[in-house]
C-alpha positions in Angstrom: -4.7 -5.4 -8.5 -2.0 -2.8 -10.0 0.7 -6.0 -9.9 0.8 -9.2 -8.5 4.0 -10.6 -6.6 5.0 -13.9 -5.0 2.8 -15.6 -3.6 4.4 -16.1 -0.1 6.9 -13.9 0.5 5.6 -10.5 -1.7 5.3 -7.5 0.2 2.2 -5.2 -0.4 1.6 -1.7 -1.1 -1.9 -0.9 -1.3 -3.1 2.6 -3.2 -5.6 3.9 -0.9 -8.2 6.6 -2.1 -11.5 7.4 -1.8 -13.6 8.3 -5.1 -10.4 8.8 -7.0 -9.3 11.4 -4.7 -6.1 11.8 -2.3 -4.2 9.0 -3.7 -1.6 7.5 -0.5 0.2 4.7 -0.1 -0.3 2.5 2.8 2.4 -0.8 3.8 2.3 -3.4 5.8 5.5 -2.7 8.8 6.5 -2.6 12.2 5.5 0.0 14.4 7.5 2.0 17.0 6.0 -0.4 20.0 7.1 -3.5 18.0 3.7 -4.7 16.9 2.2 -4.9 13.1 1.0 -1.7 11.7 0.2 0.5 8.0 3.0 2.8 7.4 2.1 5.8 5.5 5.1 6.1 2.7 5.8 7.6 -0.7 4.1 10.5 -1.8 0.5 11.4 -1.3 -2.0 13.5 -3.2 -0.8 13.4 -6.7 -1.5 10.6 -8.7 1.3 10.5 -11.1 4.1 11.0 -8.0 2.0 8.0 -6.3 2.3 5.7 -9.3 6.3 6.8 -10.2 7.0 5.7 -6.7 5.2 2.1 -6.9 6.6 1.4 -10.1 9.8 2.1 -8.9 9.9 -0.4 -5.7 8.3 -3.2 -7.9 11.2 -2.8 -10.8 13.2 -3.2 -7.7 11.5 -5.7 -5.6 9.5 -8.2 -8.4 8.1 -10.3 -5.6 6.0 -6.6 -4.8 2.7 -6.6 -4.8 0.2 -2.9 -5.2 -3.2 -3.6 -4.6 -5.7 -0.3 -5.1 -8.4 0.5 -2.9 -10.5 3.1 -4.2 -13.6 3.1 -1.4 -14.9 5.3 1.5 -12.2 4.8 4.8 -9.7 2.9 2.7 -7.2 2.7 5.6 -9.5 1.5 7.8 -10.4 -1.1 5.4 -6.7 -2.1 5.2 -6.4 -2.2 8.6 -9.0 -4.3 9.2 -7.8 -6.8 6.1 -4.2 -7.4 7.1 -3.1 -6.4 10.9 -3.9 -9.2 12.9 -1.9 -8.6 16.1 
């Protein structure tokens, strides 16, 4: 947990990477056909670009939260853990 946000109404980022590499960032949105889906946004690939970016919605949204997933199939994992359409 990079920073916790409301409990009920915080939006979350989560840092996905695998091993410490190819840091992305991965958000909970609609997708074109209208149903739940991760949305790629920020920067990817450099960690310092990825963590600038964060820090910067969370000084502007508080109620943010940024979860890091550092495992094999990260996205997949997200998936899995918050679309339930």
């Amino acid at each position: 947990m990079l920073a916790k946000g409301d409990d009920t109404a915080g939006a979350i980022l989560f840092v996905a990477q695998d091993r410490g590499e190819n840091p992305h960032i991965l958000e909970r949105g609609i997708g074109p056909d209208g149903r739940t889906a991760l949305i790629a946004t920020g920067p990817a690939d450099d960690t310092q670009a990825v963590t600038d970016y964060w820090m910067r919605r969370r000084r502007s949204d508080p109620d943010l939260w940024v979860v890091e997933v550092d495992i094999a199939a990260a996205e997949r994992f997200v998936a899995e853990t918050i679309l339930h359409d």
